[in-house]
Residue, then its C-alpha position, 0 to 999 in steps of 0.5 A: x464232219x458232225x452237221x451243227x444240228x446234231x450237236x446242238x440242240x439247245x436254243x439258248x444258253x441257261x443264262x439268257x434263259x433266266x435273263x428273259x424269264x419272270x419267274x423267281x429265281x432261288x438257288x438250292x445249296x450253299x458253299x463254293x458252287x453258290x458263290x459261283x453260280x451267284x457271281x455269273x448271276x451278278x454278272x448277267x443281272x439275274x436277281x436272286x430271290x432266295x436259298x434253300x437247302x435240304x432239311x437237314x441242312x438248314x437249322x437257321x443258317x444265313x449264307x451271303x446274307x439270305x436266310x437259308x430256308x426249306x423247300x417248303x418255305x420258297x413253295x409257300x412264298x413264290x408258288x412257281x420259281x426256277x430252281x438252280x442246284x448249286x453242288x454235286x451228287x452221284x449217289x442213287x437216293x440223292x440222285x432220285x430225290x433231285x428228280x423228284x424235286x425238278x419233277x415239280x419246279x423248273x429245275x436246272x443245274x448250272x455248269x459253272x467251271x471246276x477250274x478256268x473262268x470259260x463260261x459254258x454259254x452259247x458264244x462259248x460253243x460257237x466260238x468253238x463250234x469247229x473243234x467240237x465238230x471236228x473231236x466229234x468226227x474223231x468219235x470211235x462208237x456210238x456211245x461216244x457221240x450219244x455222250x458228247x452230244x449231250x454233255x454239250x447241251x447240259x452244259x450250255x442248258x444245265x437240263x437233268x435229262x441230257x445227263x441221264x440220258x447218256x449216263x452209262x456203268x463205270x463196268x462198262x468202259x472198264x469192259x468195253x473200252x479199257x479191258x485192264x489185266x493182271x500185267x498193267x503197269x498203272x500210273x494214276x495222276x490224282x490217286x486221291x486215298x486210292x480209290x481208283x486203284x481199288x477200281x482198277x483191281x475189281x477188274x484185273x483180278x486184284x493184281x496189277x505188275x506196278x502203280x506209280x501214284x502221284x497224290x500232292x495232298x498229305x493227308x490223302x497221300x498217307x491214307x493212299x500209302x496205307x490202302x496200297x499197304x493193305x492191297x498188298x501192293x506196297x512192293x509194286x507202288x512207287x507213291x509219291x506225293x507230288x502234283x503231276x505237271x509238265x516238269x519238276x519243281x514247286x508250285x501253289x497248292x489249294x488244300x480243299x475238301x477231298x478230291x476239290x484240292x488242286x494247283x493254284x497260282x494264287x493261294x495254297x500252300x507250296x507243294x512238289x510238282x513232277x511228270x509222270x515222264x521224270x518219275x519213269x524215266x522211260x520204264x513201261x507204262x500201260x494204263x494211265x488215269x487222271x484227274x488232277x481238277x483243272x490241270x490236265x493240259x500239263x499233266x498231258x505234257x508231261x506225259x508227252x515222252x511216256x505216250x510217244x514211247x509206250x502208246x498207254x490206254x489213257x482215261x483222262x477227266x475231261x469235266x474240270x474246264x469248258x474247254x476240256x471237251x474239245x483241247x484235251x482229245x486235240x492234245x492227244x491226238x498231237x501226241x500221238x494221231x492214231x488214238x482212237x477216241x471214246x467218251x464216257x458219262x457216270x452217274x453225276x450231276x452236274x456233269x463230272x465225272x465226264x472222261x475221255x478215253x484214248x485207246x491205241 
């Protein structure tokens, strides 16, 4: 069992960070993710002094009643101030310019829920100080426990170096962990346009023996049949444009932005739900992606009968809920016990894109 040292090296939570500090706190970025990092922010009484946002993103906007301003303008005004990123970026340029910038100020990246409302503070991990311990014993290489070690500090501190400390190639799981073929039977839950299919294609000489897609939005779901259409897979596909869930039926839909869209119990519009168990119907399964924003448990669930039946390679988004890191492994060890369990970080910040891969 994983001594609590080295999985937590953190002191303190971000939150009562800020609670104790006296320097001004502005947050860099608008939209959903500083309206959720201003809602924790209400809740711990830490004022917000300001909101800024990159040059060209300014041009004399307001958001929740602060002038959205630049850099330059919080430099000339507070002199020293704690930065707070308040939206998501994997590309390289961005990416640099972050460090720059948080080479300069105290900078952090606050990890606020995709989906759920568990804070990932300092109770949080101690309340489940068991589970991380024990998924960290299942750990099957070294990777992995670099990766969950410090997914677990980022997440309690929002601290940049913990992400780029553990941050690996997408090539490398794909050739260390995953090692497609050309004979994958390939079902991806949350396959978006088909990107993902793409990615699996660099790796399996653009051949696979059969897709079966599930993607609930209409408009990613028609672009999804149009990609498969010009990789010459259409005669292998069976797309279907549901939401994957433990069973058939209909639920609340959230049409968001891009991959941001995701079952919802209270707004969205009302959408097919399926498992991936139903659309086989027992047929061979060897590779099983999925990201469907929160919904993950369910979508396990419904996977249950097509694990217990064919043992599929398993790369399963693990970054939407606070309690993905340790329910979802858990889940699939009840599932099936003898999966051997890694832990993967691409290139994000904050930490999404954070997946855990279950190997037979």
């Amino acid at each position: 069992m994983a001594d609590t040292i080295e999985l937590m090296q953190e002191q303190e939570d971000l939150w009562t960070h800020l609670q104790n500090s006296d320097k001004p706190v502005v947050i860099y970025g608008m939209g959903d993710g500083a309206l959720k990092i201003m809602r924790v922010m209400e809740r711990y009484n830490i004022p917000l002094r300001g909101i800024f946002a990159s040059d060209g993103f300014v041009r004399g906007h307001s958001f929740e009643g602060f002038p959205v301003k630049h850099l330059a303008d919080m430099e000339e005004e507070f002199g020293d101030f704690i930065i707070l990123m308040a939206f998501a970026i994997h590309d390289e340029t961005t990416t640099a310019m972050i460090h720059r910038i948080a080479e300069k100020h105290e900078f952090y990246a606050p990890d606020v829920p995709v989906a759920g409302d568990n804070l990932f503070t300092m109770d949080f991990y101690r309340e489940h100080q068991k589970e991380f311990e024990e998924v960290y014993s299942w750990l099957a290489d070294e990777q992995s426990r670099i990766v969950y070690r410090d997914i677990l500090n980022f997440k309690v501190s929002g601290k940049l170096h913990y992400l780029t400390h553990c941050e690996t190639p997408i090539e490398e799981a794909y050739d260390n962990i995953i090692q497609p073929d050309e004979r994958e039977d390939y079902a991806d839950l949350g396959a978006y346009k088909g990107d993902t299919i793409q990615e699996l294609l660099r790796f399996t000489n653009g051949q696979v023996n059969s897709i079966c897609a599930f993607e609930p939005d209409r408009k990613n779901y028609k672009k999804l049949c149009l990609n498969v259409e010009t990789m010459g897979l259409s005669e292998k596909a069976n797309l279907l444009n549901v939401a994957a869930y433990k069973e058939s039926g209909t639920m609340l839909f959230s049409n968001k932005a891009g991959r941001q869209s995701a079952l919802s119990k209270t707004e969205g519009i009302e959408t097919p739900v399926d498992s991936l168990d139903n659309a086989m119907q027992g047929a061979r399964v060897s590779f099983v992606n999925m990201d469907v924003e929160g919904g993950e448990k369910e979508a396990i669930e419904g996977c249950r009968k097509t694990i217990e039946l064919w043992k599929p390679k398993m790369l399963i988004s693990a970054y939407h809920r606070s309690e993905d890191l340790y329910a979802l492994p858990m889940q699939m060890r009840e599932i099936y016990p003898a999966y051997r369990i890694y832990f993967r970080h691409y290139r994000y910040i904050p930490a999404w894109d954070t997946n855990l891969y279950c190997i037979p």
